[in-house]
TIGULUM-369151 format. One line per field, with one value per residue (C-alpha): residue number from 1; residue in three letters; x negated, y negated, z negated. Coordinates in pm, 1 decimal. Layout:
<nodes>
nr <- c(NUM ...)
rest <- c(ALA ...)
c1 <- c(X ...)
c2 <- c(Y ...)
c3 <- c(Z ...)
</nodes>
This chain:
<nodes>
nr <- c(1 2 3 4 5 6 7 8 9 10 11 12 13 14 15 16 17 18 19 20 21 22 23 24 25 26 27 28 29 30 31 32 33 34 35 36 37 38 39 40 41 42 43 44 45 46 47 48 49 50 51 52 53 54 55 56 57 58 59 60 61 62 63 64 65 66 67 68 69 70 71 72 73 74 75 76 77 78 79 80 81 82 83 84 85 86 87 88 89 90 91 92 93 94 95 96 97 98 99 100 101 102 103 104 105 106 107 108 109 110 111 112 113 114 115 116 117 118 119 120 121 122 123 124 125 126 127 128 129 130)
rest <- c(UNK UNK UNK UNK UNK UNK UNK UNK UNK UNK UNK UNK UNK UNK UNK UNK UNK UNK UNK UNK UNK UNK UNK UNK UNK UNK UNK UNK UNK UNK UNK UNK UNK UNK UNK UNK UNK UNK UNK UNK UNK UNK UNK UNK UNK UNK UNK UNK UNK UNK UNK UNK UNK UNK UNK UNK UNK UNK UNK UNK UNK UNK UNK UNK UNK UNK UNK UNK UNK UNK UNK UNK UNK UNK UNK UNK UNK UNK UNK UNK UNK UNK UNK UNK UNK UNK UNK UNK UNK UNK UNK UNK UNK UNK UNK UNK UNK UNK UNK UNK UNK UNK UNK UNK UNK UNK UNK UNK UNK UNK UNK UNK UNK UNK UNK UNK UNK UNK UNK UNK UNK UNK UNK UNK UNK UNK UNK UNK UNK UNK)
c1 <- c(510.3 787.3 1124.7 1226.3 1534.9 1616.2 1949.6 2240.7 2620.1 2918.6 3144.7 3082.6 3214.5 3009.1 2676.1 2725.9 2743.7 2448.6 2258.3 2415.7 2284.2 1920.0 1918.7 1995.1 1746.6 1498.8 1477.6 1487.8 1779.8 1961.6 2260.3 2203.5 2498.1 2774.6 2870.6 2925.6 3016.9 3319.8 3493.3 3349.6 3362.6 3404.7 3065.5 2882.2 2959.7 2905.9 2592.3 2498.9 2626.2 2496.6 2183.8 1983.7 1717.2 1419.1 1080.3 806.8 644.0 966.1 1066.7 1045.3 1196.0 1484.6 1532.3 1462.2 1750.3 2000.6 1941.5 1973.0 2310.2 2414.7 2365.1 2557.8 2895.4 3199.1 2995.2 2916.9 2619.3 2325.8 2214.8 1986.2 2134.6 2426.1 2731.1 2880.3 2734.6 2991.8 3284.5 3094.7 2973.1 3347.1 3490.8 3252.2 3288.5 3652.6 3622.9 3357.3 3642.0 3892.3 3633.0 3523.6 3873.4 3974.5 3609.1 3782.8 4087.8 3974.2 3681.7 3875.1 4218.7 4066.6 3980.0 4386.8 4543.7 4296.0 4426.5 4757.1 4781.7 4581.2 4873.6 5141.3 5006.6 4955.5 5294.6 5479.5 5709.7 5507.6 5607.2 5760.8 5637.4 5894.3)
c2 <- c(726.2 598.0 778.5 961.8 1075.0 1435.6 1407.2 1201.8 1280.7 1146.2 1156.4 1012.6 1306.8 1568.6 1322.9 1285.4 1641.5 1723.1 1480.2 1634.7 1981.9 1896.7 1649.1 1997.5 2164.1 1915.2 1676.5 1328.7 1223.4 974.2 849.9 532.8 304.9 399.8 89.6 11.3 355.3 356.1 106.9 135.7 510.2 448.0 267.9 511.7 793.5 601.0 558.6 926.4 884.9 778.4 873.3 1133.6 1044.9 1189.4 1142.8 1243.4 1449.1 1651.7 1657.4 1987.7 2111.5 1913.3 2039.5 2386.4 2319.5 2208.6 2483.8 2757.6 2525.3 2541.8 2939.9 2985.7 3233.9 2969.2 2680.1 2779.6 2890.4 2618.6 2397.3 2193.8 1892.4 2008.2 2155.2 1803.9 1722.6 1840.8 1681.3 1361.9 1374.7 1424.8 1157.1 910.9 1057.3 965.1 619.1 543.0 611.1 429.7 104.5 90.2 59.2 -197.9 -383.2 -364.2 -513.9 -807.1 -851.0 -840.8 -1032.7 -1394.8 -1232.6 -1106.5 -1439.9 -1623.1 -1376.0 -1399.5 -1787.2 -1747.0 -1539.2 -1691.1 -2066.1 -1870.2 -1717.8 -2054.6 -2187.0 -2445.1 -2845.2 -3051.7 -3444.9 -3693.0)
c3 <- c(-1304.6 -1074.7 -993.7 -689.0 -478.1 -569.9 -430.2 -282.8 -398.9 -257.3 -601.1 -861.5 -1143.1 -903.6 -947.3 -1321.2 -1333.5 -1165.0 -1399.5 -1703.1 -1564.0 -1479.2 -1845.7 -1990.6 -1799.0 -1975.9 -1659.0 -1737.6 -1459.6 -1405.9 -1151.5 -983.1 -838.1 -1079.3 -1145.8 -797.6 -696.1 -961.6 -723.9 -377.2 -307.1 101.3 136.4 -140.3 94.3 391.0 249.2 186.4 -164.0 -512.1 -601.4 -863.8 -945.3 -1155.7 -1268.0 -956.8 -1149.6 -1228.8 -836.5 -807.1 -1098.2 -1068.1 -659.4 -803.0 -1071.5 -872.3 -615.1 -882.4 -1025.7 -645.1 -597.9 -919.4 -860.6 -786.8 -669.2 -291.6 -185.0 -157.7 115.7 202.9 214.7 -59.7 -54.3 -11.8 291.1 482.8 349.6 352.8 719.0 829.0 602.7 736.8 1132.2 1063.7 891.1 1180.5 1441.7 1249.8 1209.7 1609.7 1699.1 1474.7 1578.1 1951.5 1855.9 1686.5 1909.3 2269.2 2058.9 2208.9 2573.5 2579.5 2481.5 2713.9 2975.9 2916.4 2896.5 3257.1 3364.8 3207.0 3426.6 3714.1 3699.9 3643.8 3931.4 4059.8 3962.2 4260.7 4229.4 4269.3)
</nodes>
């Protein structure tokens, strides 16, 4: 009688509400990395978001739940992957970008100043001996 993954959600709020929703449904669930959620939203959503989890033998019930809570008027229609899959695959698209070219900078930063001091000798007026 282990848990398992019914879901990942990027916020935090959104995740507790989901729990709430399938605890009312009679679904023992629970949210995994709040704690760590609370104050390190970038890497939750890098990674896929925190989790729901659920009882295995409630699985099902607790997919079916959230898929009903997901078709409900208001709350977009339901997916697969949830309605916040989206959002999250663009934020983390964008931070991705953002994160390869500050890797480049500070990776290449010792090839350009070895560069430049190469230039800057090979540039200098050349010393006459006495």
């Amino acid at each position: 009688m282990g848990l398992a993954l019914v879901t990942r959600i990027p916020s935090l709020v959104e995740a507790q509400i989901a729990a709430g929703a399938l605890r009312s449904a009679g679904i023992d669930a629970q949210v995994f990395d709040a704690a760590f959620g609370a104050m390190e939203s970038p890497v939750i959503e890098q990674l896929g978001g925190l989790r729901i989890m659920a009882p295995e033998e409630q699985l099902a019930a607790a997919r079916d739940a959230l898929n009903l809570l997901r078709a409900s008027p208001g709350l977009g229609e339901p997916d697969e992957l949830g309605p916040w899959a989206t959002q999250a695959r663009d934020a983390a698209r964008t931070r991705g970008r953002g994160m390869r070219l500050v890797a480049f900078l500070l990776l290449s930063a010792p090839f350009l100043l070895w560069m430049v001091v190469r230039l800057a000798g090979w540039l200098a007026p050349p010393e006459i001996g006495p």
